[in-house]
C-alpha positions as CSV (number, residue, x, y, z in Angstrom):
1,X,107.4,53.6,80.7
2,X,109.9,56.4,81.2
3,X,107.8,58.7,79.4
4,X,104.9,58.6,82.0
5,X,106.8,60.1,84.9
6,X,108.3,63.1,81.8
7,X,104.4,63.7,81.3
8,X,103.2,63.5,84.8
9,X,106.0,66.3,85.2
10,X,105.0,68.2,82.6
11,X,101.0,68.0,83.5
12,X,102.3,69.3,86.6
13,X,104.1,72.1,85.3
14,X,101.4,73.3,83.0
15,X,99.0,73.4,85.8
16,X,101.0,75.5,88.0
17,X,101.8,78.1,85.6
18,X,98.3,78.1,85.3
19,X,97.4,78.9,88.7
20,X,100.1,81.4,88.4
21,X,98.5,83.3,85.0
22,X,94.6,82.9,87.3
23,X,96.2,84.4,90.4
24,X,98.5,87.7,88.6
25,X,95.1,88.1,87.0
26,X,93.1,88.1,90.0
27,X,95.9,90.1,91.7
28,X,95.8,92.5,88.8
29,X,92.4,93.0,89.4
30,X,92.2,93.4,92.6
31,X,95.1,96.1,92.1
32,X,92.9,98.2,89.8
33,X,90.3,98.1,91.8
34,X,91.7,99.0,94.5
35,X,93.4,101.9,92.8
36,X,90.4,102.9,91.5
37,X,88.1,102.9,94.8
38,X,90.6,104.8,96.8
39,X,91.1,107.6,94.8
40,X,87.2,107.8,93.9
41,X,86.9,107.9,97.7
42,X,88.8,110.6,98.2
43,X,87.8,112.6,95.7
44,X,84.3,112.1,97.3
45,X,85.5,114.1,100.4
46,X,87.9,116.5,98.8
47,X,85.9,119.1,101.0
48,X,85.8,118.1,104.3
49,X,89.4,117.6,105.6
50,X,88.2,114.8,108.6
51,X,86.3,112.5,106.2
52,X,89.6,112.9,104.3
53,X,91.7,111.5,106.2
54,X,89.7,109.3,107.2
55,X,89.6,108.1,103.5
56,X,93.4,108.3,103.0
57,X,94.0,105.7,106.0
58,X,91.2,103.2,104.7
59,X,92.3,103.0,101.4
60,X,96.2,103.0,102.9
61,X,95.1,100.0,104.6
62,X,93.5,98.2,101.7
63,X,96.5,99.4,99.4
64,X,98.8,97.9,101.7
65,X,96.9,94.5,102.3
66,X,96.9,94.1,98.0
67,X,100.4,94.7,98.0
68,X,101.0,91.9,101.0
69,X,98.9,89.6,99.1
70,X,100.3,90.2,95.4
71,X,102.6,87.6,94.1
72,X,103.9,90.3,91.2
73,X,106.3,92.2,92.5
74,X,105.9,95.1,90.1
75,X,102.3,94.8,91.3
76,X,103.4,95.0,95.1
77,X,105.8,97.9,94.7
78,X,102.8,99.8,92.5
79,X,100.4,99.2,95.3
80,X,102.8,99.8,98.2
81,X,104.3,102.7,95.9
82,X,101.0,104.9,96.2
83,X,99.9,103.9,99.5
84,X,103.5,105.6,100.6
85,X,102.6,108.8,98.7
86,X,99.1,108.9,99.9
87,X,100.8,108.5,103.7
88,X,102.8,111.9,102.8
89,X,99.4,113.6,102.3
90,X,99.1,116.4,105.2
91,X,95.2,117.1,104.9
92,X,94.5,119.8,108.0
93,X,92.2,122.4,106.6
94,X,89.9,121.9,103.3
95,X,92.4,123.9,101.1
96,X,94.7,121.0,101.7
97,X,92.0,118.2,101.4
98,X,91.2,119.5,97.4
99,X,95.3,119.9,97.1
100,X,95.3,116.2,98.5
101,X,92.8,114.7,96.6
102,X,94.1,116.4,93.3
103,X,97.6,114.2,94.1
104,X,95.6,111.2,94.8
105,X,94.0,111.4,91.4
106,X,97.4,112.4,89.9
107,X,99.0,109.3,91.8
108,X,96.1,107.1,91.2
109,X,96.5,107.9,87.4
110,X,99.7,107.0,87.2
111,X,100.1,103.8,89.7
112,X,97.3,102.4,87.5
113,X,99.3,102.7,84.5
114,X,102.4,100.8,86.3
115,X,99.9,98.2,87.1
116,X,98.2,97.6,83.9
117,X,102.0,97.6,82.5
118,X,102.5,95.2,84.8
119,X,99.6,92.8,84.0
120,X,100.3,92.8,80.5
């Protein structure tokens, strides 16, 4: 009889590691997308400095929720990681918006290496 408790325990235990491997995938996913869609979004308005920073806040935003939401914390401090260096952007004429996005891409490049180390 002692050895049903042991597997109950056990059951338990391989269920919630699990859960754990479903949600750092999902979370890995969401991270490169994420990634993925902000920088593509900038680069989309590299010429008109408005729509740029307009696309830098959104994609701060959705960055930032990601990183909130991630369980990894290598994940988190990727995400949070490039939506600090994409708050540093200073886009006020449309030399500066191509300089910006260039850095996005740059930054988006390598935060979605750190992430796909993470989610290894």
């Amino acid at each position: 009889m002692r050895l049903l408790p042991l597997a109950v325990a056990a059951t338990a235990v391989l269920l919630a590691s699990g859960c754990a491997t479903a949600d750092k995938a999902q979370s890995c996913a969401d991270a490169t997308k994420v990634i993925s869609q902000t920088v593509s979004e900038i680069g989309k308005v590299a010429d008109d400095p408005a729509a740029m920073r307009k696309a830098l806040e959104e994609g701060v935003g959705k960055l930032e929720d990601v990183a909130g939401k991630a369980a990894d914390t290598t994940l988190r401090e990727a995400l949070q990681g490039l939506a600090d260096n994409l708050k540093k952007l200073d886009v006020d004429d449309a030399n500066a918006a191509v300089d910006a996005a260039q850095k996005a891409a740059t930054d988006g490049a390598t935060y979605l290496k750190k992430v796909s180390e993470a989610c290894l």
